[in-house]
N, C-alpha and C positions, 0 to 999 in steps of 0.2 A: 199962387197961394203958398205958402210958406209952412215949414215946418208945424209951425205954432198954430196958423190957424187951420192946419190941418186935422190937428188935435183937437181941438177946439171944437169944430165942426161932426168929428166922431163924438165927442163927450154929448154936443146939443141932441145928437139923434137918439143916443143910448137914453137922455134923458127923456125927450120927446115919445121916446117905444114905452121909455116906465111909466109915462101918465095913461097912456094909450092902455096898457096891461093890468094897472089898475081900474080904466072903465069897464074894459072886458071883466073882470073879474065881479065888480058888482053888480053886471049885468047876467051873470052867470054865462058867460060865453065860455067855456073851459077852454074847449081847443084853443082860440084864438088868446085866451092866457097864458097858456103855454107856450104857445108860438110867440106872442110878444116877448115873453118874458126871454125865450131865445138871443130873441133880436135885441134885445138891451143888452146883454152879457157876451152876443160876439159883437156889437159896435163897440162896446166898453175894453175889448181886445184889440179892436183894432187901433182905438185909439194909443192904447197902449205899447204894441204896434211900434206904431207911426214914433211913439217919442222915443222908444230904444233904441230901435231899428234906425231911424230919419228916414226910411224906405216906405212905399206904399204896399200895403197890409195884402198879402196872398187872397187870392178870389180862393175861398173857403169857408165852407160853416159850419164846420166841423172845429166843435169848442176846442179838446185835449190838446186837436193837432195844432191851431192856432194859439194856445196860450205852451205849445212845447218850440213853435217854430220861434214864437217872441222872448223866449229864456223865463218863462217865470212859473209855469207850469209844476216846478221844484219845488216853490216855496208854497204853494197849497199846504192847506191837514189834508185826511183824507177826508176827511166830510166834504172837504171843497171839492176835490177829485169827482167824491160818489157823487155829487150834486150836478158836477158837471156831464157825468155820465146819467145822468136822468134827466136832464131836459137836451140833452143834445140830439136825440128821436125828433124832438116835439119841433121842429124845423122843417127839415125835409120828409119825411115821413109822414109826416100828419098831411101833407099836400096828396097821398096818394088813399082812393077808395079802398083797399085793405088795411092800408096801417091806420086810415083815420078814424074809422068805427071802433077797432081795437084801441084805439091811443085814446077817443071819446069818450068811451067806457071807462077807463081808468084814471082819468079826471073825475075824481068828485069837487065838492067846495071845500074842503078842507084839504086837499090834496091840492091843490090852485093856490088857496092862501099859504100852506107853507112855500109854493115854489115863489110865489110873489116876494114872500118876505127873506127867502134865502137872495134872492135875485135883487133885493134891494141892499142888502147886504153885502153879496159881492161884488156887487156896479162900483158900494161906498170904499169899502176893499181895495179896488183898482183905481177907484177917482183920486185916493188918498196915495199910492205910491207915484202916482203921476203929476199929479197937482202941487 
């Protein structure tokens, strides 16, 4: 597989997790909108990644550390930064009995759609410096 379609490949799944996060969300699934919404914004990294770097993207899901490891993490606002620190729990944590009742609690439906629509925004954000 080749650089390109390396990229490629990260960009269809980041997109494939946002259709996924939007059914969760009208289903009212919270958790697992959040958790999608994760998984869109670190394949959307990793693709991005992959085209600075031409290296394969560090086994981590850990937003900040991965979009500081791929150099662009700089060019965030801070809204992107605080954003990024607010769903990057909703990953590993939400997989565990203490954090997930807490973390399910704090999903409401309005608190889902803003991460959905910051999440769509940032995917667009990174799709547009790479593409």
């Amino acid at each position: 597989m080749t650089g390109e379609e390396k990229v490629t490949y990260w960009v269809k799944i980041s997109d494939d997790d946002l259709k996924i996060a939007k059914t969760m969300l009208e289903n009212r699934y919270h958790l697992y909108t959040g958790f999608m919404c994760h998984q869109v914004i670190e394949k959307i990294f990793k693709a991005s990644y992959e085209k600075l770097k031409s290296e394969i993207p560090p086994y981590t899901h850990d937003l900040p550390r991965l979009a500081q490891l791929a150099d662009f993490y700089n060019l965030f606002s801070d809204e992107q930064k605080l954003f990024l620190n607010t769903i990057n729990p909703l990953n590993i944590e939400a997989r565990y009995p203490d954090y997930q009742e807490r973390i399910a609690k704090s999903l409401t439906d309005d608190i889902c759609k803003q991460i959905f629509e910051q999440t769509k925004l940032l995917q667009q954000w990174i799709k547009e410096k790479i593409l």
